[in-house]
C-alpha positions as CSV (number, residue, x, y, z in Angstrom):
1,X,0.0,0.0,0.0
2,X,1.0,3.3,-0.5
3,X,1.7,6.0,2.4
4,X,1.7,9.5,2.1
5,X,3.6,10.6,5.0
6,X,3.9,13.8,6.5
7,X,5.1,15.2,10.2
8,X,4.0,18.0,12.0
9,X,6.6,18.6,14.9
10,X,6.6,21.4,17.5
11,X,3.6,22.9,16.4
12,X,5.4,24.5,13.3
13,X,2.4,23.8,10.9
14,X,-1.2,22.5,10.6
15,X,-2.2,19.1,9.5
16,X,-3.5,20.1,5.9
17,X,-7.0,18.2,4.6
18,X,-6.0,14.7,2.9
19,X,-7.3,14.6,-0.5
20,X,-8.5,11.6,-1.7
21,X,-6.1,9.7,-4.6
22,X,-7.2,7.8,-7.7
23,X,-5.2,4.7,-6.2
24,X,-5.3,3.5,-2.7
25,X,-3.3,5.5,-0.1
26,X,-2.7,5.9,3.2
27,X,-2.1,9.0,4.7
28,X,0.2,8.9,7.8
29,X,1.0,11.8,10.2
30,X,4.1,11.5,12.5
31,X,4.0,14.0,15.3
32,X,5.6,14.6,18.8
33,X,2.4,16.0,20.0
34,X,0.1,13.8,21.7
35,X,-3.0,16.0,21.6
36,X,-2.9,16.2,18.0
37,X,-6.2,15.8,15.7
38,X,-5.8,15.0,12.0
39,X,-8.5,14.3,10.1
40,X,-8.0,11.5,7.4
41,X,-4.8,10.8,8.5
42,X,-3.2,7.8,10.7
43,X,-1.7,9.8,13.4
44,X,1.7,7.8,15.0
45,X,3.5,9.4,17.5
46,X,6.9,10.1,17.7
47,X,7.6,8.2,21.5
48,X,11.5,8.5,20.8
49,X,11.2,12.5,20.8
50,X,10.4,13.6,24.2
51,X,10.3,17.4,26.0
52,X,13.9,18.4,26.1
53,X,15.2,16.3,23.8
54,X,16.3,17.3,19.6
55,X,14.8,20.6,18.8
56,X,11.7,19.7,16.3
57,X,13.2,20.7,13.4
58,X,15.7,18.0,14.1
59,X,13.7,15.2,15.1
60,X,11.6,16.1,11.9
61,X,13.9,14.6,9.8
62,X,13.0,10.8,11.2
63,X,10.1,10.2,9.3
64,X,11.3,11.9,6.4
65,X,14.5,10.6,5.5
66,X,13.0,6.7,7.2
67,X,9.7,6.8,6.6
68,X,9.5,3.1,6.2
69,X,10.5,3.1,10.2
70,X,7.0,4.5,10.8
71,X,4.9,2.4,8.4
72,X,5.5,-1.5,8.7
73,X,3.3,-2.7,6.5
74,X,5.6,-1.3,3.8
75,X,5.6,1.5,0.5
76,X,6.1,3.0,-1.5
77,X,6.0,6.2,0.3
78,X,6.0,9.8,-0.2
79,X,7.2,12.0,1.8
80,X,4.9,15.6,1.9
81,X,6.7,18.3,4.2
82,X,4.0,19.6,6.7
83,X,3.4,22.9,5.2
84,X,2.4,21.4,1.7
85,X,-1.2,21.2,0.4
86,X,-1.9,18.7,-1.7
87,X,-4.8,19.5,-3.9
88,X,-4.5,16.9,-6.5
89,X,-6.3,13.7,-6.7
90,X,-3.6,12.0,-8.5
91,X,-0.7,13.4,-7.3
92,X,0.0,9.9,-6.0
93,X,-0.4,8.0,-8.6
94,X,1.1,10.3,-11.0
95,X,4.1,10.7,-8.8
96,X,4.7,7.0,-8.3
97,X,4.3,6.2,-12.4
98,X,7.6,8.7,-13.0
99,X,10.0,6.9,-10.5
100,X,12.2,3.9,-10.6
101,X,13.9,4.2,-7.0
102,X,14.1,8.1,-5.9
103,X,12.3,11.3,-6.9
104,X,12.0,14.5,-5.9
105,X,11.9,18.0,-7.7
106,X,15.5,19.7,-9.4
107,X,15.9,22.8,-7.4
108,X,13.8,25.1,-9.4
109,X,16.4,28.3,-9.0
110,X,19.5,27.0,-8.2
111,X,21.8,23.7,-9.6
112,X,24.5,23.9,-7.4
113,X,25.2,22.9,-3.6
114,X,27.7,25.8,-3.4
115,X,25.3,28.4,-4.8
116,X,22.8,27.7,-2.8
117,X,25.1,27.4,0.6
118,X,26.1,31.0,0.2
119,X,22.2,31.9,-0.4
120,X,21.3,30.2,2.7
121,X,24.0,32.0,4.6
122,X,22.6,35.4,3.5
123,X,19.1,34.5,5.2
124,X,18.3,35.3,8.9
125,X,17.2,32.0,9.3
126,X,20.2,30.1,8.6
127,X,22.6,33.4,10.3
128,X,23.7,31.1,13.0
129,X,25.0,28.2,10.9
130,X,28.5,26.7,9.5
131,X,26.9,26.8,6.3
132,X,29.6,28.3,4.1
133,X,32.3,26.1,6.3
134,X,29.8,23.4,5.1
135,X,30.2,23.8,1.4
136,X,34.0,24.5,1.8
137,X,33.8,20.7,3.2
138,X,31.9,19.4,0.4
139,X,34.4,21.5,-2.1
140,X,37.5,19.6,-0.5
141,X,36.2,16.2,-0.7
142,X,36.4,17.1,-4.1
143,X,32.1,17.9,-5.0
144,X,32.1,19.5,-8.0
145,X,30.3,22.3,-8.7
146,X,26.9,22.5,-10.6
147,X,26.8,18.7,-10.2
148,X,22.9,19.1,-9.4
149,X,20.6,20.6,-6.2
150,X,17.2,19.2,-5.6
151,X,14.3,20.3,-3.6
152,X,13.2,17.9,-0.8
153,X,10.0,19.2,0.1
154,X,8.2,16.2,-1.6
155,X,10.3,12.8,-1.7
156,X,9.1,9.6,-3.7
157,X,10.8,6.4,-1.9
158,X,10.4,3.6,-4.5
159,X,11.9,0.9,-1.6
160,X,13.8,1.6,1.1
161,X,16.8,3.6,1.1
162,X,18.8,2.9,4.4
163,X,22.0,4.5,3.4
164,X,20.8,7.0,2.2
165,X,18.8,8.1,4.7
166,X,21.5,7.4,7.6
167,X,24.6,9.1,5.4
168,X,21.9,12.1,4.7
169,X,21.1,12.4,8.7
170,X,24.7,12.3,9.5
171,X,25.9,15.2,7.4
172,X,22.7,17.1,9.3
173,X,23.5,16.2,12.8
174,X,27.1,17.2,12.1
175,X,26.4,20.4,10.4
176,X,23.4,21.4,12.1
177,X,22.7,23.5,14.9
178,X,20.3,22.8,18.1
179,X,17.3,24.6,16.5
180,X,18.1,25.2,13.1
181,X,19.4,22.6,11.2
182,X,22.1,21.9,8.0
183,X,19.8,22.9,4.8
184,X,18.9,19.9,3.2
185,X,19.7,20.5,-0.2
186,X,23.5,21.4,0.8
187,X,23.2,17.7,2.7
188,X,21.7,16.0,0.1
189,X,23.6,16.7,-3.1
190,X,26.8,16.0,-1.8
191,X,25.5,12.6,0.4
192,X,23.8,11.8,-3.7
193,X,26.6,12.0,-5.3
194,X,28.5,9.8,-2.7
195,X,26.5,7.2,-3.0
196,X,26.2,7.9,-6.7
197,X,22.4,8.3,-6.9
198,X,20.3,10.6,-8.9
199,X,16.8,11.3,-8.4
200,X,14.1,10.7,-11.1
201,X,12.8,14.3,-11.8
202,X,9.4,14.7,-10.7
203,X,6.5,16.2,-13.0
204,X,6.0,19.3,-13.7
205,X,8.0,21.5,-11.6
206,X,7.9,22.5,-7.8
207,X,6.3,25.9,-8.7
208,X,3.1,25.8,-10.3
209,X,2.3,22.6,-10.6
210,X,-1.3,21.2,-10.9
211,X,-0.7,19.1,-7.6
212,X,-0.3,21.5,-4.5
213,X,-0.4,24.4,-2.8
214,X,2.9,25.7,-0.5
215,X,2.3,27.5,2.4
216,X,4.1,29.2,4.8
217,X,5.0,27.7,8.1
218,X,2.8,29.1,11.1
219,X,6.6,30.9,12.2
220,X,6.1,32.5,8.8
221,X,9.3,30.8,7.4
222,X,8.9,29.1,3.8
């Protein structure tokens, strides 16, 4: 069966309304919050995340780079960041039909890990972060430049993916900070190119496509 999983940690969005899909889904929220309603979606809570423990943004990343941790009855998944609206009916299935292993959307501005490190730096958000020291890593293990930069708001998982999502979460953990952690993109194209994977490219594109609607997060960050 096919899960669309999404988390909501910390109280940084909304569940949005499931939509229902023109093949059979289900919809799976993880969240640290045990008070949490969710219409139309399977609620799990995150036990291993506890008051005081990983800042939310950090534990965040459990479900989304393992989802198949949190569903045992197996994929594919796709993975839907919190603030993401799906409005499609067959996003799911139309999603699933353009991927072999991996998919996700090409960055839609930027190609490059080390173009988008130093636009990162530039944002308050990020202020506080080795994000330039980052990419000057990357640069020395020898990552080229312009090898590719994908956005991982929405992430099709084919099968599971264990080193990828363990090599992924250790370049986070070591570049991150407690509450604002490495940008994934940064993470991600360098940890790809590692392991020598691309992703299948994803319909459409990630603005203005037919299958959702991106919102802000209830901080007002995007």
């Amino acid at each position: 069966m096919t899960t669309i999983i999404s988390g909501v940690y910390g109280g940084y969005d909304k569940p949005k309304v499931p939509i229902p899909q023109s093949i059979p889904v289900d919809y799976v929220m993880v969240t640290d919050d045990p008070k949490l309603r969710a219409p139309g979606w399977t609620i799990i809570h995150d036990h291993l995340r506890r008051p005081g423990d990983l800042h939310p943004r950090m534990a965040a990343k459990a479900p989304k780079l393992s989802p198949w941790t949190f569903t045992p009855d197996g994929g594919p998944w796709i993975w839907v960041d919190g603030h993401i609206q799906i409005e499609s009916r067959h996003f799911a299935e139309q999603a699933l039909s353009a991927v072999d292993c991996l998919g996700m959307w090409e960055h839609p501005d930027r190609g490059c890990l080390f173009d988008e490190a130093r636009f990162a730096a530039s944002l308050p958000k990020y202020v506080n972060t080795p994000m330039l020291e980052q990419a000057r890593h990357y640069e020395a293990m020898g990552h080229p430049a312009d090898w590719g930069l994908w956005a991982a708001g929405v992430i099709v998982y084919k099968f599971e993916l264990p080193h990828l999502a363990s090599d992924w979460m250790i370049e986070i953990e070591k570049w991150g900070t407690e509450d604002q952690v490495s940008l994934d993109q940064v993470s991600l194209a360098f940890v790809l190119r590692q392991l020598q994977m691309r992703p299948d490219p994803l319909p459409y594109g990630l603005r203005d496509n037919p299958w959702m609607r991106i919102n802000p997060h209830r901080d007002g960050t995007s």
